[in-house]
Backbone bond lengths (Angstrom), bond angles and torsions (degrees), N, CA, C in turn:
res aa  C-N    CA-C-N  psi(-1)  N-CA   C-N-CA  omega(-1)  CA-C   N-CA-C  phi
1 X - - - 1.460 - - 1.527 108.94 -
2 X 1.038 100.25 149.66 2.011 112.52 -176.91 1.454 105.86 -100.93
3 X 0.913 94.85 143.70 2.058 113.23 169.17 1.390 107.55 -53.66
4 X 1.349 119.70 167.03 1.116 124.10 167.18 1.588 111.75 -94.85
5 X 1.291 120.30 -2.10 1.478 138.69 -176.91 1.932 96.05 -82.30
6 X 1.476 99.74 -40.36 1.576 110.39 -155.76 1.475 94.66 -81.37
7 X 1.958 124.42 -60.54 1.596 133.44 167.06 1.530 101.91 -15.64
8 X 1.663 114.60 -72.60 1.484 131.53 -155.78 1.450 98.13 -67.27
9 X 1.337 140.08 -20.60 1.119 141.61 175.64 1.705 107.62 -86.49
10 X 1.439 106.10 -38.49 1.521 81.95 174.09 1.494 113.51 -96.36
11 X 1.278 138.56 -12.36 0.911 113.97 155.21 1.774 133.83 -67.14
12 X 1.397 119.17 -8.54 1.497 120.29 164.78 1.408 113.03 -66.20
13 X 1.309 115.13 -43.23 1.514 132.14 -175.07 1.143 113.08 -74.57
14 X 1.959 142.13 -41.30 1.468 128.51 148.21 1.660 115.00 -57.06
15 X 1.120 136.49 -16.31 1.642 122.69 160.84 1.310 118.76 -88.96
16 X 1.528 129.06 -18.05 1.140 126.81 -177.52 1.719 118.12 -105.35
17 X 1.364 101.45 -28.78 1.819 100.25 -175.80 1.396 105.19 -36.09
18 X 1.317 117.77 -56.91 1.707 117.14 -138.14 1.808 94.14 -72.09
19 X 1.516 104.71 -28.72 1.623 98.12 -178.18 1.405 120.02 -64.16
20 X 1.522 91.95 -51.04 2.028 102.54 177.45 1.353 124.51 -74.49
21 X 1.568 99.42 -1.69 2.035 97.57 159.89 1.404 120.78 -73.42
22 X 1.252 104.20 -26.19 1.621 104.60 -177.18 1.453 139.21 -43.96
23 X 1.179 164.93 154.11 1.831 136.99 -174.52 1.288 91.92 -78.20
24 X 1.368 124.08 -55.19 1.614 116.01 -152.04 1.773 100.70 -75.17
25 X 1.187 128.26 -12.48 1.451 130.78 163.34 1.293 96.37 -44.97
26 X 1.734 109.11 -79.30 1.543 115.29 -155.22 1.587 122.85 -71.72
27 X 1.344 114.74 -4.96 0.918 136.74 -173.61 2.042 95.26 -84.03
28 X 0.986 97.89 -43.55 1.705 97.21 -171.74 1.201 119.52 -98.26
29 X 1.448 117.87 -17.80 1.091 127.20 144.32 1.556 134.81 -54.19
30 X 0.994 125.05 -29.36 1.810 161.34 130.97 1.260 107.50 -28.44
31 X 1.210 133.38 -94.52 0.841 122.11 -167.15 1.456 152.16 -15.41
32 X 1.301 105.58 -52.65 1.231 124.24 170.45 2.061 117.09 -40.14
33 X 1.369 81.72 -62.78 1.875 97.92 -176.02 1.748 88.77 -61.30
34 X 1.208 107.51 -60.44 1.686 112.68 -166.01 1.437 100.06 -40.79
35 X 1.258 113.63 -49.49 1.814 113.55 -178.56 1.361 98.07 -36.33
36 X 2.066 106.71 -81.95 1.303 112.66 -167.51 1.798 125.89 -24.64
37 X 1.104 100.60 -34.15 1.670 124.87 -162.57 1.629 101.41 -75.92
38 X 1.679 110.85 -54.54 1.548 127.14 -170.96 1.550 122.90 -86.97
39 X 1.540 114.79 -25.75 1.193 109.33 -135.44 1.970 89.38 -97.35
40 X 1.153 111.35 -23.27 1.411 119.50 -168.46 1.536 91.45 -75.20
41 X 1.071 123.84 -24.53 1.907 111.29 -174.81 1.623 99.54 -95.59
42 X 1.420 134.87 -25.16 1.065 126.09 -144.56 2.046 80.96 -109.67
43 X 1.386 120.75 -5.64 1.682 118.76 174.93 1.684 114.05 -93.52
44 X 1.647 96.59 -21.24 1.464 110.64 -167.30 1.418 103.17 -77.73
45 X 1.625 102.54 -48.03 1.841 105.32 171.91 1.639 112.72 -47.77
46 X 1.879 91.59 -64.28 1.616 84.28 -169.87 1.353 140.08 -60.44
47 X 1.989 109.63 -13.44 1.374 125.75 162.66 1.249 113.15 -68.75
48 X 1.654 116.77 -40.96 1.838 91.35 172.56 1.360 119.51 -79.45
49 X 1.234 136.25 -20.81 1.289 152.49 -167.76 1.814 83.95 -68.69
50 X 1.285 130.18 -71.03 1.097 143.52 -151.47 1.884 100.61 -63.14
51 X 1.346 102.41 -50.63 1.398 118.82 -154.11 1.646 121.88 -95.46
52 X 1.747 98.42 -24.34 1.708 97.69 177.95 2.106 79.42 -157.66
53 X 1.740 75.53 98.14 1.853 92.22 -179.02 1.571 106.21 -65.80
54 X 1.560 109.89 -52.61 1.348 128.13 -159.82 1.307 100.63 -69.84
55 X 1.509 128.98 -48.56 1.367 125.93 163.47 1.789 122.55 -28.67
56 X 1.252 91.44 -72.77 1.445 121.95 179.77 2.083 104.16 -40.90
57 X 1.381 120.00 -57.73 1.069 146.20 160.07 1.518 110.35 -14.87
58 X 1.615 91.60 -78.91 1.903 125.60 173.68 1.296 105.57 -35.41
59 X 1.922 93.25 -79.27 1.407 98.88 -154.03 1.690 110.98 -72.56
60 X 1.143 134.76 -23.76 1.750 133.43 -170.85 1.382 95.57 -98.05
61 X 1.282 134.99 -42.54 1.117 102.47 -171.23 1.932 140.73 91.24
62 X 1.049 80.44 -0.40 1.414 115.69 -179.44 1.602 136.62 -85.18
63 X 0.961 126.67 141.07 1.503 114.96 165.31 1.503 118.84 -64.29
64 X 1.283 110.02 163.63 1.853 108.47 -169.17 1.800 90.04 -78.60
65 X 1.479 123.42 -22.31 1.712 98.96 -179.62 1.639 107.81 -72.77
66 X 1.527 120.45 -29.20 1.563 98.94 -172.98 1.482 111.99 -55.80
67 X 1.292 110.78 -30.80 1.431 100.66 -179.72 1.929 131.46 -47.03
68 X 1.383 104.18 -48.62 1.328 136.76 124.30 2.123 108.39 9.70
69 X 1.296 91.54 -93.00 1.329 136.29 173.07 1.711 108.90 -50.67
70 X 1.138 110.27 -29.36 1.485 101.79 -168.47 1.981 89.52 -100.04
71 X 0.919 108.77 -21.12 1.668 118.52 -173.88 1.406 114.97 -59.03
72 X 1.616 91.32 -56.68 1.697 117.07 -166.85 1.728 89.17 -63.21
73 X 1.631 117.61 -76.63 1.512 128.08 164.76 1.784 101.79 4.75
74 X 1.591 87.64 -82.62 1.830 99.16 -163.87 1.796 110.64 -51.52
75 X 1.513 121.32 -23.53 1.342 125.79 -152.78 1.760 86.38 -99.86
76 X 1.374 130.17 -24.81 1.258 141.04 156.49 1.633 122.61 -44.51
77 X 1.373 86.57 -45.60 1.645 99.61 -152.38 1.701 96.38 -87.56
78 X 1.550 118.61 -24.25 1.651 131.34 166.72 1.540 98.74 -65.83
79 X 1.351 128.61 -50.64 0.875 131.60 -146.13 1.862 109.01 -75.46
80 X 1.252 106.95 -36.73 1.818 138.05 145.91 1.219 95.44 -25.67
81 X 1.489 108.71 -86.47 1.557 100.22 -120.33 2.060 74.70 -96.59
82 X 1.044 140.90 20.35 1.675 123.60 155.38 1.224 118.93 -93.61
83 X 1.696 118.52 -21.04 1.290 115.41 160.68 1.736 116.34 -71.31
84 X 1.384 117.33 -43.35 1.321 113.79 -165.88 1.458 107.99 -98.66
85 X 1.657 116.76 19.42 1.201 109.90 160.75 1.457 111.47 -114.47
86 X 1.012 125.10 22.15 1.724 143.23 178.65 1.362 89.43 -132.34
87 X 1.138 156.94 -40.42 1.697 140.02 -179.49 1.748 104.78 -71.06
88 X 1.647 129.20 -32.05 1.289 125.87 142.29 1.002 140.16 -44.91
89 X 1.755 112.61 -50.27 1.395 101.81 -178.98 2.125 100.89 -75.19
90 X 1.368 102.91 -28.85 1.887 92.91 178.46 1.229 105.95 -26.22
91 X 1.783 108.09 -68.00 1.513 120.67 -127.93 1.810 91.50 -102.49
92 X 1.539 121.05 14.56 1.338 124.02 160.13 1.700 107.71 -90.75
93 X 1.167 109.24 -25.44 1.816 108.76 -175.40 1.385 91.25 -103.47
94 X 1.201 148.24 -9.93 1.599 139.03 179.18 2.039 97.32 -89.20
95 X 1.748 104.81 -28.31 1.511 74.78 170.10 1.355 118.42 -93.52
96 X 1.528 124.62 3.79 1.412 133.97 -151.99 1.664 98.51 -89.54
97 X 1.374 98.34 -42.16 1.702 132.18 173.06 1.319 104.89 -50.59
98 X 1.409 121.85 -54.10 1.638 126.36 -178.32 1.712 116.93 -60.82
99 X 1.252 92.76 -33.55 1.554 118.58 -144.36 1.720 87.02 -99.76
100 X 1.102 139.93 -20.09 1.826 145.82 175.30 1.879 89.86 -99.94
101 X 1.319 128.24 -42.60 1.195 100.78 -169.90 1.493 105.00 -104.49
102 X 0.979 124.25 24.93 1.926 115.61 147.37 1.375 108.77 -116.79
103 X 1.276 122.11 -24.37 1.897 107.21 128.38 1.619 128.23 -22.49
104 X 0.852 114.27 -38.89 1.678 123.92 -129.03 1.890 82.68 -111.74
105 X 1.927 95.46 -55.61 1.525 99.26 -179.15 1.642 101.34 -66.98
106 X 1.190 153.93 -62.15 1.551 151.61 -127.07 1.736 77.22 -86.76
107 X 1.277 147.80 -50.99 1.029 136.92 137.01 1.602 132.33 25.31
108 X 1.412 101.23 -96.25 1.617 132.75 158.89 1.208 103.78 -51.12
109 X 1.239 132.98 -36.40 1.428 115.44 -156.94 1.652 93.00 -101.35
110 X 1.065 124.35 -38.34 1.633 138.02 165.31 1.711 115.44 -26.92
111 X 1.625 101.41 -41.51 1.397 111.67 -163.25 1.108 104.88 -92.47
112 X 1.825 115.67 -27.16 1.709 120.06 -176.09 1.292 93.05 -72.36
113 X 1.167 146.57 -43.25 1.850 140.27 -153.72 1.120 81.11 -57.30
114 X 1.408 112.53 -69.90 1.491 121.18 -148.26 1.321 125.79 -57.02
């Protein structure tokens, strides 16, 4: 027999899988955390870049396009890890899902022998 923790889980997961497989699902679903993760390195650049030029200049060493370049990079690297941290959590509740309903079946089939 299944939990009522485990039921309520699979029934969220047969109405919701087919939506949260999608890319642009997991992708927007992502985001959010991905921000948390990206957005503090990609404000820190553009505040010194913005705020102490000559510093910025000095200390990196750089041409004014890497700056450019390091932006696009960081808006890449969010863009990563919100898809492939929503394609994990999918394919962690698609095995959790498998794994409650052949539970669920050895179950059913437990009660017919009997």
């Amino acid at each position: 027999m299944i939990s009522e923790k485990d039921s309520a889980f699979l029934l969220y997961w047969e109405t919701n899988r087919e939506i949260e497989k999608s890319f642009m699902s997991k992708l927007t679903r992502g985001i959010p955390m991905a921000l948390l993760f990206g957005l503090p390195i990609i404000l820190f650049v553009v505040v010194i870049r913005i705020f102490l030029p000559d510093w910025y200049m000095k200390i990196s060493a750089t041409s004014p396009g890497m700056f450019l370049t390091a932006v696009i990079a960081m808006i890449g690297v969010v863009l990563f890890y919100a898809y492939f941290r929503m394609q994990y959590k999918w394919e962690m509740n698609e095995q959790l899902y498998k794994e409650i309903k052949s539970k669920q079946n050895k179950s059913i089939n437990k009660t017919n022998i009997h």
